[in-house]
C-alpha positions as CSV (number, residue, x, y, z in Angstrom):
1,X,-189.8,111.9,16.7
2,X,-191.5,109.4,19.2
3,X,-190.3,108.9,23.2
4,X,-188.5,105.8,21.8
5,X,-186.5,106.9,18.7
6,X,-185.5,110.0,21.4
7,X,-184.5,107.6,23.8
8,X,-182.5,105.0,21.3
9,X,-180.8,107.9,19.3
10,X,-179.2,109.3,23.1
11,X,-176.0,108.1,23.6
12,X,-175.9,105.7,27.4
13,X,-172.5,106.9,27.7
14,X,-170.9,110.2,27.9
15,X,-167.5,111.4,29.0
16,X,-166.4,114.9,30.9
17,X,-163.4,115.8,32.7
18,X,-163.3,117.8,35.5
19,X,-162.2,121.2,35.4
20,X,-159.5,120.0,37.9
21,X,-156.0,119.3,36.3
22,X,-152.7,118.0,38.2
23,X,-150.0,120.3,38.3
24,X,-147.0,119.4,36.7
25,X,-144.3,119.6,39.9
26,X,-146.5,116.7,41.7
27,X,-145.6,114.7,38.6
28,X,-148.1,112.1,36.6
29,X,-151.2,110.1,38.3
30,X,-149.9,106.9,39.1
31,X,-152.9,105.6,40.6
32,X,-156.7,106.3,41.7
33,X,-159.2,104.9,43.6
34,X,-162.6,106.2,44.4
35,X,-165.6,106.0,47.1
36,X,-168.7,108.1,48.9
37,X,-167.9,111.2,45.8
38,X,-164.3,111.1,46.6
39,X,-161.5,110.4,45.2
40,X,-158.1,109.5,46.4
41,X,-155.0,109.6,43.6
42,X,-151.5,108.9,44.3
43,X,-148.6,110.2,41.5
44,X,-145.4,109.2,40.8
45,X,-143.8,111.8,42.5
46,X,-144.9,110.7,45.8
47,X,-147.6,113.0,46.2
48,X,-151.2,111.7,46.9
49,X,-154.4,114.2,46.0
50,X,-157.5,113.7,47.9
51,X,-160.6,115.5,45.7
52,X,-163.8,115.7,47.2
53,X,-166.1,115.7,44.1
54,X,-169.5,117.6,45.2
55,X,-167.2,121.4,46.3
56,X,-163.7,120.2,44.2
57,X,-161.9,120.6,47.1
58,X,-158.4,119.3,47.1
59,X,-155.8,118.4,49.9
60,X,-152.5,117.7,48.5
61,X,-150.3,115.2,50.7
62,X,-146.6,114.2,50.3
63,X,-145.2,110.9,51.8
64,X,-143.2,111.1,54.0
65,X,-140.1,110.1,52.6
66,X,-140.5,113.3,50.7
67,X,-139.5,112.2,47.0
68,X,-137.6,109.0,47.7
69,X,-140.4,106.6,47.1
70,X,-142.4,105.6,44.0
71,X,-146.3,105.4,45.0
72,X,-147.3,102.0,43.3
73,X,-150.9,101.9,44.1
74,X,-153.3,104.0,46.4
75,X,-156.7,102.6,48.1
76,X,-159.7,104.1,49.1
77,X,-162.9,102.6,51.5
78,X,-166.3,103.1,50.1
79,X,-167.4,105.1,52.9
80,X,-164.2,107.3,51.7
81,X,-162.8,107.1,55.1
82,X,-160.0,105.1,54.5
83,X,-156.5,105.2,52.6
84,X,-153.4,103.0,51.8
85,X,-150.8,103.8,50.2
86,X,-148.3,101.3,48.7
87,X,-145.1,102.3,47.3
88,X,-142.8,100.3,44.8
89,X,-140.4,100.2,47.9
90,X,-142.5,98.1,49.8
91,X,-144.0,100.7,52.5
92,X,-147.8,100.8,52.8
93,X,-149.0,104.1,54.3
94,X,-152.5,104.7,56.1
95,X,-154.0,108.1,55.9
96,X,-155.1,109.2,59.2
97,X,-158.8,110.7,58.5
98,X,-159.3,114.2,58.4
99,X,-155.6,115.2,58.3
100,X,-152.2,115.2,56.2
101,X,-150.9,112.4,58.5
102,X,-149.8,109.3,56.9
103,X,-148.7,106.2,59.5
104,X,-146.2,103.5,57.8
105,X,-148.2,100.1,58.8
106,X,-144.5,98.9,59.9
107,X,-146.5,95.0,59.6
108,X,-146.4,95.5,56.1
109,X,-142.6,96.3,55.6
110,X,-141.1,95.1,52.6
111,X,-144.6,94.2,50.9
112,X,-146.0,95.8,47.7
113,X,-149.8,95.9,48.1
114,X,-151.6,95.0,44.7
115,X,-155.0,94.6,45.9
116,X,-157.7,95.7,48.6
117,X,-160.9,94.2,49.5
118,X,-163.0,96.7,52.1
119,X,-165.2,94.7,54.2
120,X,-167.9,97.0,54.7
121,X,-169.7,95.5,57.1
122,X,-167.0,96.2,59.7
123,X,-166.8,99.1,58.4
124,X,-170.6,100.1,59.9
125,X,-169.9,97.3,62.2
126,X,-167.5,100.0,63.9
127,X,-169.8,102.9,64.1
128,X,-171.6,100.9,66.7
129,X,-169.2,100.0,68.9
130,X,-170.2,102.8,71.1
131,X,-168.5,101.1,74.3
132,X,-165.4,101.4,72.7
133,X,-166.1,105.1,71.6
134,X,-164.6,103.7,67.9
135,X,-167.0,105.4,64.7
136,X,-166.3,104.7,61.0
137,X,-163.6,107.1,60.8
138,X,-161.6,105.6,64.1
139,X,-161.7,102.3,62.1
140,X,-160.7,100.6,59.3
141,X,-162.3,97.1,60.4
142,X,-160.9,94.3,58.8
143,X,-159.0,94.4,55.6
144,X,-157.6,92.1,53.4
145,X,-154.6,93.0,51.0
146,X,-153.1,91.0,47.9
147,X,-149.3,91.4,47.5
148,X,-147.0,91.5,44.4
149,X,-145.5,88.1,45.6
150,X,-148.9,86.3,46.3
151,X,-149.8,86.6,49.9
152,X,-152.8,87.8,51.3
153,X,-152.4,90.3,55.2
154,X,-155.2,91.0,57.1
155,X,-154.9,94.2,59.1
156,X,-156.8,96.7,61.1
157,X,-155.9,99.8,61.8
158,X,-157.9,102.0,64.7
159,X,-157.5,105.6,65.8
160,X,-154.8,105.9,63.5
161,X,-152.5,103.4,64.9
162,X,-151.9,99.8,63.3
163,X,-153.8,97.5,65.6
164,X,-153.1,94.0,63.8
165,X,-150.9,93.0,60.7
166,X,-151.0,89.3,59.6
167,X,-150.2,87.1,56.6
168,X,-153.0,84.5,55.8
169,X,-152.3,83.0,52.9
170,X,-149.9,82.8,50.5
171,X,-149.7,81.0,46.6
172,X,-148.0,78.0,47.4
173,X,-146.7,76.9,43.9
174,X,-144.6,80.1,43.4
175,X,-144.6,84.1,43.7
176,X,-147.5,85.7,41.6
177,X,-148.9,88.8,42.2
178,X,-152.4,89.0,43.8
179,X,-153.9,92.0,41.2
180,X,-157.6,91.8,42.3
181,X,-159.1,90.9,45.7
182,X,-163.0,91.1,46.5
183,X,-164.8,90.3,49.6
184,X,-168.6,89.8,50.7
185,X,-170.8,88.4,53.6
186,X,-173.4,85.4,53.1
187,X,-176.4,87.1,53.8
188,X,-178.1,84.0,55.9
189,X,-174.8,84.8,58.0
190,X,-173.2,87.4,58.8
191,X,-170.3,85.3,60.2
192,X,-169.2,83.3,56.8
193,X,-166.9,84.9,54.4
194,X,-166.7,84.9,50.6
195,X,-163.1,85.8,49.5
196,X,-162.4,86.5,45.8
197,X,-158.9,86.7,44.8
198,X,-157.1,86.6,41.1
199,X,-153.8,86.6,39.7
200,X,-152.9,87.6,36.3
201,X,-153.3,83.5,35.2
202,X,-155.3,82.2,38.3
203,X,-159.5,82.8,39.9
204,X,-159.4,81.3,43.6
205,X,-162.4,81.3,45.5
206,X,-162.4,80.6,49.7
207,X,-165.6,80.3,52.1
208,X,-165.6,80.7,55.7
209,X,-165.2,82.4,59.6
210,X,-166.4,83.5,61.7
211,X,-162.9,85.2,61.2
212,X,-160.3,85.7,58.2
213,X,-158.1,83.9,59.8
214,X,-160.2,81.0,60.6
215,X,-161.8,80.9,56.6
216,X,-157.4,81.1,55.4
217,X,-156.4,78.3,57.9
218,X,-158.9,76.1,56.3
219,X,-156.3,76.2,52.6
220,X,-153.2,76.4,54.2
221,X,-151.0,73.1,54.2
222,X,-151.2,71.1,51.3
223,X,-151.3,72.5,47.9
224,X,-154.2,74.4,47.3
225,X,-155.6,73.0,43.7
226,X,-159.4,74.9,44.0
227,X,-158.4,77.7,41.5
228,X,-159.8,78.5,37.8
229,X,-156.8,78.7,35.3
230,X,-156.1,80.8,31.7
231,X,-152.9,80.7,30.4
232,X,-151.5,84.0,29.2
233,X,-148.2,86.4,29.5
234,X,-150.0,90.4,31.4
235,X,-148.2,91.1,33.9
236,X,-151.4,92.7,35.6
237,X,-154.8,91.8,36.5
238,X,-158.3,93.2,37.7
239,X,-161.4,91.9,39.6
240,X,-164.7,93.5,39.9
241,X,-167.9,92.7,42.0
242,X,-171.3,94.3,40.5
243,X,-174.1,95.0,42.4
244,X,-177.7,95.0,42.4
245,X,-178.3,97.3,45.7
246,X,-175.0,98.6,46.9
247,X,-174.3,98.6,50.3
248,X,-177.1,96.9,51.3
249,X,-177.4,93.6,48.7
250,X,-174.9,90.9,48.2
251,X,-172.4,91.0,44.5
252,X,-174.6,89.9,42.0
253,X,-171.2,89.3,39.5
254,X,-168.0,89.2,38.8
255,X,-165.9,90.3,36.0
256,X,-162.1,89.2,36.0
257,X,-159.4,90.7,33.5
258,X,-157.6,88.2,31.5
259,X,-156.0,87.9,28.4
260,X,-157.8,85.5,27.3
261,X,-161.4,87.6,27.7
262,X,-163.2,89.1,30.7
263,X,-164.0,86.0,32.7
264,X,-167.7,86.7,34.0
265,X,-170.1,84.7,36.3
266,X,-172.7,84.9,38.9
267,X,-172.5,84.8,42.3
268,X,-174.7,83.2,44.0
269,X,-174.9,82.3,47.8
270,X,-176.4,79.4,49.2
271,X,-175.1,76.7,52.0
272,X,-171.9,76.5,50.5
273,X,-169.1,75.1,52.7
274,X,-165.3,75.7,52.8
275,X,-164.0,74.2,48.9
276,X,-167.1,75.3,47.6
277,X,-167.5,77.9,44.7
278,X,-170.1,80.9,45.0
279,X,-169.6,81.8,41.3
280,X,-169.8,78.1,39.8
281,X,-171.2,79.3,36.6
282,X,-169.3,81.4,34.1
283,X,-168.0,82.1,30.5
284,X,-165.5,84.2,29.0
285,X,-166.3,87.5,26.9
286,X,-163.7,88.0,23.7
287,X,-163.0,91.7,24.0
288,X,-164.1,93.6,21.3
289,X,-162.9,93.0,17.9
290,X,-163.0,96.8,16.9
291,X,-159.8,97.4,19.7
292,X,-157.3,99.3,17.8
293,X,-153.8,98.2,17.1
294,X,-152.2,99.7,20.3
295,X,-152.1,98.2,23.4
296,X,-152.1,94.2,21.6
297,X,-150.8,91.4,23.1
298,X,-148.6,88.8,21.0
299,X,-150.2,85.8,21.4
300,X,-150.1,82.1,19.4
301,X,-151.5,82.7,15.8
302,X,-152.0,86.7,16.0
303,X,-152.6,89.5,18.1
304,X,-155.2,90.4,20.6
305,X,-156.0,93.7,22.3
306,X,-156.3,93.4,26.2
307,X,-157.6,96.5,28.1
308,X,-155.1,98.5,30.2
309,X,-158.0,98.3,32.9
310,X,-162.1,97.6,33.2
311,X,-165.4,99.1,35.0
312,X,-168.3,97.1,35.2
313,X,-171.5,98.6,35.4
314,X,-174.7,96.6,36.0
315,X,-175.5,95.8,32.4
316,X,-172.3,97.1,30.7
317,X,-168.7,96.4,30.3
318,X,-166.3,99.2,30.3
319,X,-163.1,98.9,28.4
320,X,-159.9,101.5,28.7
321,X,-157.5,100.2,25.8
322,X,-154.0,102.1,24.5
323,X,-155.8,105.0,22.8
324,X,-159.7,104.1,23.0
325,X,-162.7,103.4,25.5
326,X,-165.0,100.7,24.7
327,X,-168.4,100.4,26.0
328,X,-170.0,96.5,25.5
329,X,-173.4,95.2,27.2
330,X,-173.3,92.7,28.8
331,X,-176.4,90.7,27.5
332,X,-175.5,90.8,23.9
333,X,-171.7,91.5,24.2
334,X,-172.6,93.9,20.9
335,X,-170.4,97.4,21.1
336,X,-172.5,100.3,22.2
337,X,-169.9,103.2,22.7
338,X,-166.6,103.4,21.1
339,X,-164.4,106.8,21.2
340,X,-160.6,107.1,20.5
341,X,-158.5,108.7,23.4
342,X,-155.7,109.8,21.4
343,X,-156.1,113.7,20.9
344,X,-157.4,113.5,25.1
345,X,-153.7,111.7,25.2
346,X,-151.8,114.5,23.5
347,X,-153.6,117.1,25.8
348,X,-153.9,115.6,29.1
349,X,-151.1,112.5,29.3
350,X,-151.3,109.1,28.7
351,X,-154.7,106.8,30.3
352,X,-153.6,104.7,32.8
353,X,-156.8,103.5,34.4
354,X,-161.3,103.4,35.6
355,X,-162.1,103.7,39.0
356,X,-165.7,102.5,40.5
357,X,-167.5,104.7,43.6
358,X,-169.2,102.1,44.3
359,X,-171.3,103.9,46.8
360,X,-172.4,106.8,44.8
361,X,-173.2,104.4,41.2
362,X,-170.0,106.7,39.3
363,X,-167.1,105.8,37.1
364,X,-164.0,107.6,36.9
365,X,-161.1,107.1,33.9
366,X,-157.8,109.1,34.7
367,X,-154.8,110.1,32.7
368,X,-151.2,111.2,33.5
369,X,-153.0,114.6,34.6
370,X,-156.5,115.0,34.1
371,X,-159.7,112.7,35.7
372,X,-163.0,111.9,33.6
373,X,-166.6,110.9,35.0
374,X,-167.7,108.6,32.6
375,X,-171.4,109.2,32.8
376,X,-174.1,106.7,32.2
377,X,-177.8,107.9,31.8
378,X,-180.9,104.9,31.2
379,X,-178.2,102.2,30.7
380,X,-181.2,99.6,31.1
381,X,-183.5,101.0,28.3
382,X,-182.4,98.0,25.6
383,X,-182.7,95.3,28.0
384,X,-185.9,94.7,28.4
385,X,-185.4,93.5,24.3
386,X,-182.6,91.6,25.0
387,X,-184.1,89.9,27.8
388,X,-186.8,89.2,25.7
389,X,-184.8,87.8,22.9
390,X,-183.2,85.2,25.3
391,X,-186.8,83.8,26.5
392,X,-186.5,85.8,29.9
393,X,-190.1,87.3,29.9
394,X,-189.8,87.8,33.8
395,X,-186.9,89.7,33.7
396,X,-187.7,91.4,30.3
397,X,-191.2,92.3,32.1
398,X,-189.0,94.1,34.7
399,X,-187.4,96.4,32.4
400,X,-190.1,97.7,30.3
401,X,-190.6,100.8,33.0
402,X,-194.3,100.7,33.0
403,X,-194.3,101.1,28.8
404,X,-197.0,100.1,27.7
405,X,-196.5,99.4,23.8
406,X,-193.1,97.6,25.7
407,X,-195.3,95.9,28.1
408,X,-197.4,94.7,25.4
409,X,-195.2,93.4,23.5
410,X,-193.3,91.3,26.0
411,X,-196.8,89.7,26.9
412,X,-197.4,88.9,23.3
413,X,-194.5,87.2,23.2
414,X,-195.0,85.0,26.2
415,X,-198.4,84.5,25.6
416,X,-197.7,82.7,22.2
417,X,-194.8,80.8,24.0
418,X,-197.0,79.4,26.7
419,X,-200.0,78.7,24.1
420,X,-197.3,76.9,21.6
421,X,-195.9,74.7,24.8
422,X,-199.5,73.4,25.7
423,X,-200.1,75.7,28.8
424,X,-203.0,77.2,27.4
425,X,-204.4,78.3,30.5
426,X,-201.1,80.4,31.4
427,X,-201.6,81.7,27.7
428,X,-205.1,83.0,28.4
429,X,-204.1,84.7,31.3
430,X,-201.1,86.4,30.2
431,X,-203.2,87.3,26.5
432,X,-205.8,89.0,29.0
433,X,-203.1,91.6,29.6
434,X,-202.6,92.1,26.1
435,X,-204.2,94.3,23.4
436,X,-204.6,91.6,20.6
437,X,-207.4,91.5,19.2
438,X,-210.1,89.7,21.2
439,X,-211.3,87.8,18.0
440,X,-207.9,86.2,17.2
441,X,-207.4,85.1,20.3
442,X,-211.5,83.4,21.4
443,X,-210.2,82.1,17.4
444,X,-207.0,80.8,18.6
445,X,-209.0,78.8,22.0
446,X,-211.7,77.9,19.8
447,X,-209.2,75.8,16.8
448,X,-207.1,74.6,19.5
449,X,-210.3,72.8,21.2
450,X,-209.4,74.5,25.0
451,X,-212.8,75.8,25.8
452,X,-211.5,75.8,29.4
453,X,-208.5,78.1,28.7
454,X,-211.1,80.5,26.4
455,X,-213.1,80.2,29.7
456,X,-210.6,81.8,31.6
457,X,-209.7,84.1,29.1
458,X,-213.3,85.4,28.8
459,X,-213.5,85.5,32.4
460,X,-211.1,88.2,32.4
461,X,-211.8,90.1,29.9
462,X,-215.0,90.4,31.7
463,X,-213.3,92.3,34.3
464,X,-211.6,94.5,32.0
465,X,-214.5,96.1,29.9
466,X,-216.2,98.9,30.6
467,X,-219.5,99.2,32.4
468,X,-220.4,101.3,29.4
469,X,-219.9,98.2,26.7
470,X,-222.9,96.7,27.7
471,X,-223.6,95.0,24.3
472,X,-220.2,93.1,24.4
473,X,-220.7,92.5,28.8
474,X,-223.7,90.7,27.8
475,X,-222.0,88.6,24.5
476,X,-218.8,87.5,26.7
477,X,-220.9,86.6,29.8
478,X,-223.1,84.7,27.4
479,X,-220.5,82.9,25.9
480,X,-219.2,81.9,29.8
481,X,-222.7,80.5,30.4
482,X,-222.7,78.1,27.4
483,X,-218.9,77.0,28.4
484,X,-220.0,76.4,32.3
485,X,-223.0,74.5,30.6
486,X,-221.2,72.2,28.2
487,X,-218.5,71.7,31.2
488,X,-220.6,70.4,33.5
489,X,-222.4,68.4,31.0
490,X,-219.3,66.7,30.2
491,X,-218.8,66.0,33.6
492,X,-222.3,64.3,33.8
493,X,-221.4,61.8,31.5
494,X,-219.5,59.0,31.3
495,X,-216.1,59.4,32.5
496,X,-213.0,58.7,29.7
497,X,-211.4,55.3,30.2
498,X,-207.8,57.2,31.0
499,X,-206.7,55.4,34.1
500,X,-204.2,52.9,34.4
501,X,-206.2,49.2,33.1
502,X,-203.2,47.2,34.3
503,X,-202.9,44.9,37.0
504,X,-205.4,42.3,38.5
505,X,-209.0,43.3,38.6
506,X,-209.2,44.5,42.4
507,X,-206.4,47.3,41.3
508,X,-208.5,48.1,38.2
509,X,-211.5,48.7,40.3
510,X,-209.6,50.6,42.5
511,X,-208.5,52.7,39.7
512,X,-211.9,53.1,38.3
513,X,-213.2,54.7,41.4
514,X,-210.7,56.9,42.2
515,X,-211.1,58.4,38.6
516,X,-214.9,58.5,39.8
517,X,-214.5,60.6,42.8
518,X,-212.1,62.7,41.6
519,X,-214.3,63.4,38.6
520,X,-217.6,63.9,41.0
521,X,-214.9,66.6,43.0
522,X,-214.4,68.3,40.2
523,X,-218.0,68.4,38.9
524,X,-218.9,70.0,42.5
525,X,-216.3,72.1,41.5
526,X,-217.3,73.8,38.2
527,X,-220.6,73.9,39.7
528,X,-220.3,75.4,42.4
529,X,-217.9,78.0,40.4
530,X,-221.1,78.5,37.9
531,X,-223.2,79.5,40.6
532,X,-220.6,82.0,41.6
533,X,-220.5,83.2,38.0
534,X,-224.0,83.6,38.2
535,X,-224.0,85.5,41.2
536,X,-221.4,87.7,39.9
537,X,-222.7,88.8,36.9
538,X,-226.7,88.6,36.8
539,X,-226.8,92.2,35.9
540,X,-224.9,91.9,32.5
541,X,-226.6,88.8,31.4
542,X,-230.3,89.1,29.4
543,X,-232.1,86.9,31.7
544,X,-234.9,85.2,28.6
545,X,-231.6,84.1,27.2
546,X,-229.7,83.0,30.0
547,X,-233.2,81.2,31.2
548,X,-233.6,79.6,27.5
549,X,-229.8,78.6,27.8
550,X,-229.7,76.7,30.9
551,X,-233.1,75.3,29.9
552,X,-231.7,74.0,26.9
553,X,-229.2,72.0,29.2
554,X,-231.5,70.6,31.3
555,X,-230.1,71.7,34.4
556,X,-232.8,72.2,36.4
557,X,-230.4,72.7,40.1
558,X,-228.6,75.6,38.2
559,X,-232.1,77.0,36.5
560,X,-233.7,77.1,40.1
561,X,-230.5,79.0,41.8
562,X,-230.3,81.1,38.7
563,X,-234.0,82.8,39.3
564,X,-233.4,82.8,42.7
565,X,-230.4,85.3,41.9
566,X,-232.5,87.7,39.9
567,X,-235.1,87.0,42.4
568,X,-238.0,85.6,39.7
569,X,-240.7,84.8,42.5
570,X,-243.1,83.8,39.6
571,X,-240.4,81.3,38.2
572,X,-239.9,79.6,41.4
573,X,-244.2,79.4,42.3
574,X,-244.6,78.1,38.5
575,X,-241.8,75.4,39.4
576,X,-242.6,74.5,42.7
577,X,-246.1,74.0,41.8
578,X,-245.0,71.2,38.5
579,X,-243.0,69.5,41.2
């Protein structure tokens, strides 16, 4: 079996669970969240499990109301730093770093957090502070949080103590809950906001700063119309940023769970200004028609299965329905993994969710009791062909992982694209790279009638053969001579009538001897680029032939500099003395 058929017959997804399992008496994960290899689960007995992944070591914390609240969701930083706890009750806890404290964020009474967006750039922005004596753990920087009824807080909290609470924004047309909230920086500056935030039905998109507060107060008063809209009846919602370079690169994309479809787009950051959109292009992705029965949605006309919850990788969807876990690329939207849950279910509870640690590249799927790492290995190793099928040969070129036979093949590819489009020499240099067949493609020049672009394509082939193929240096630098020959002979004569004969006769004059000039520039030109050829490759060329050649052409200038190259002393007497 080849490297390839190896590598297309190994499965890009694979699923373990951790030896870890919840105990019973703290009840059923409710919730988890992941970042830097740990992750943070909350259950509904109000218990929440921190798990550091690399030793499995667990701390067990209880709220503080000790049973009397429901935990509703639970939050983790990517540096893994950082907790929140929300509770169905409307209290948001904050887990002091390195301890079993928990502090009630008493500026969040009465609001149930949906959503979190980490900006980590305060985050590091914080371990610098060194004249307040604040590091990444004293710190939570700024953080913004969706609520159930639509609002959006910012709040800080430093050395465990809540240092600012305050509501931004809020949905102006009627409580909806804020389910997915992303955040990033505009890399050109580091004071301008991108704010991501999505309902169940709605996609808003703000732009601004230098502070939160300042980019919000920009779309309050007045209704706020600048939102993307799917009608549908989930009561939940998620958004996702993918990136490129994590923490160090800007989102590359966005993925937003509807029930419509995953609505996906590019982000890309520019000069926008506040009412702007940083993802203005998008489509939606049908989920998968091989979803089973559980988990559907009645809509109009039929059914539809909508995920519980989604993951996206950077070239793959990932899907947790009622029962099964779908894997879809992105590029071809084709299913690649598909496994059914249900005897996992029977063993290990119900699954209620994916996580993303972002940091560390890993994907987590939990059920009432167990967690699974849902483990990707050479997720890329088809795209390079799917690229290639779209017409991206850049971007397929990038994928191909130094391959040759993949390399190849992409080059092929564009090469015939750029020769069928009339940019023959583009074509000659990219078929240069490729191993057809050097007869099919001088062929291909010579029908076509582009001895220029077979002139470039000889030229470097030249530089890829051998010193030992002598016989074919000597062909191929031949067959350059003749070209530079016939060129410039071309260029001698008398030029095509192609300029513009309209207008009085002054302009078509004018015309005529700008066409003259810039055909004696590019005679000096080619010319001068023979000589230089010459120069080059004197040692591969037979000299009687080369000397009969030029001879042939009459061009005495490029005869003369051609023996003084190989250094013919007897030439240059012989022709002095006829002159």
């Amino acid at each position: 079996m080849s490297d390839s058929d190896a590598e297309l017959d190994e499965d890009i997804f694979t699923i373990e669970r951790l030896e870890w399992k919840l105990d019973k008496r703290y009840g059923r994960i409710a919730s988890l969240s992941a970042g830097n290899n740990t992750l943070l689960m909350g259950t509904d007995m109000g218990w929440v499990i921190r798990f550091t992944v690399v030793d499995d070591r667990k701390v067990r914390i209880e709220l503080p109301s000790h049973g009397r609240e429901n935990i509703h969701r639970v939050f983790l930083d990517p540096t893994g730093t950082h907790g929140l706890v929300s509770t169905v009750e409307g209290t948001t806890y904050y887990i002091v770093p390195g301890s079993k404290r928990m502090v009630q964020l008493k500026g969040l009474r009465g609001v149930v957090i949906e959503s979190v967006a980490w900006n980590k750039h305060s985050v590091i922005a914080a371990s610098s502070k060194s004249s307040r004596g604040l590091s990444a753990t004293d710190s939570t920087g700024s953080v913004l949080l969706g609520t159930r009824k639509g609002s959006i807080y910012e709040v800080i909290v430093e050395e465990g103590k809540e240092k600012f609470s305050k509501r931004l924004w809020e949905i102006d047309d009627g409580p909806m809950p804020i389910c997915g909230l992303q955040m990033d920086v505009f890399p050109t500056d580091n004071t301008k906001f991108f704010v991501m935030a999505a309902t169940p039905t709605r996609h808003y998109q703000f732009i601004g700063g230098p502070t939160y507060e300042a980019l919000f107060s920009r779309y309050v008063g007045g209704r706020y119309r600048g939102f993307q809209e799917l009608p549908g009846r989930l009561s939940y919602s998620e958004l996702h940023f993918s990136y490129n370079e994590y923490p160090n690169g800007n989102a590359q994309r966005c993925a937003w769970l509807t029930q419509a479809g995953i609505f996906q787009g590019d982000l890309v950051f520019g000069a926008q200004s506040p009412g702007d959109k940083v993802c203005d292009q998008h489509d939606l992705v049908n989920y998968p028609p091989t979803a089973g029965l559980d988990g559907k949605v009645g809509v109009s006309g039929g059914f539809v299965a909508v995920p519980l919850s989604i993951a996206m990788s950077q070239f793959h969807y990932l899907l947790l329905f009622k029962g099964q876990f779908i894997c879809t690329n992105r590029l071809s939207r084709e299913v690649v993994y598909d496994i059914s849950l249900k005897t996992d279910a029977k063993r290990y509870g119900a699954f209620r969710g994916l996580g993303c640690d972002l940091s560390q590249g890993t994907f987590w799927m939990f059920s009432e009791h167990c967690v699974f790492e849902v483990l990707i290995v050479n997720e890329d190793r088809d795209v390079w062909r799917l690229l290639l099928e779209k017409g991206d040969f850049d971007g397929a070129l990038r994928h191909c992982k130094e391959s040759k036979p993949k390399l190849d093949m992409v080059r092929s590819k564009q090469a015939d694209k750029l020769f069928s489009q009339g940019y023959y020499k583009e074509a000659a240099r990219v078929y240069a790279q490729t191993t057809r067949t050097f007869e099919e493609i001088t062929l291909q020049f010579v029908t076509a009638g582009k001895p220029r672009a077979l002139k470039t394509y000889l030229l470097l082939k030249l530089g890829s053969l051998p010193a030992t193929a002598e016989t074919q240096l000597t062909m191929v630098s031949t067959w350059v001579t003749e070209i530079y020959l016939s060129e410039l002979a071309d260029l001698d004569g008398p030029p095509p009538e192609s300029w513009d004969t309209s207008g009085d006769e002054k302009e078509r004059e004018a015309a005529a001897r700008r066409a003259a000039e810039e055909r004696a520039g590019e005679r000096k030109r080619v010319s001068a680029d023979f000589r230089r050829f010459l120069e080059d490759h004197y040692d591969i060329l037979d000299q009687a032939t080369t000397f009969n050649i030029i001879s042939s052409h009459g061009r005495t200038a490029e005869l003369t500099h051609y023996a003084e190259v190989i250094g013919d002393r007897d030439w240059l007497v012989r022709h002095s003395l006829s002159r």
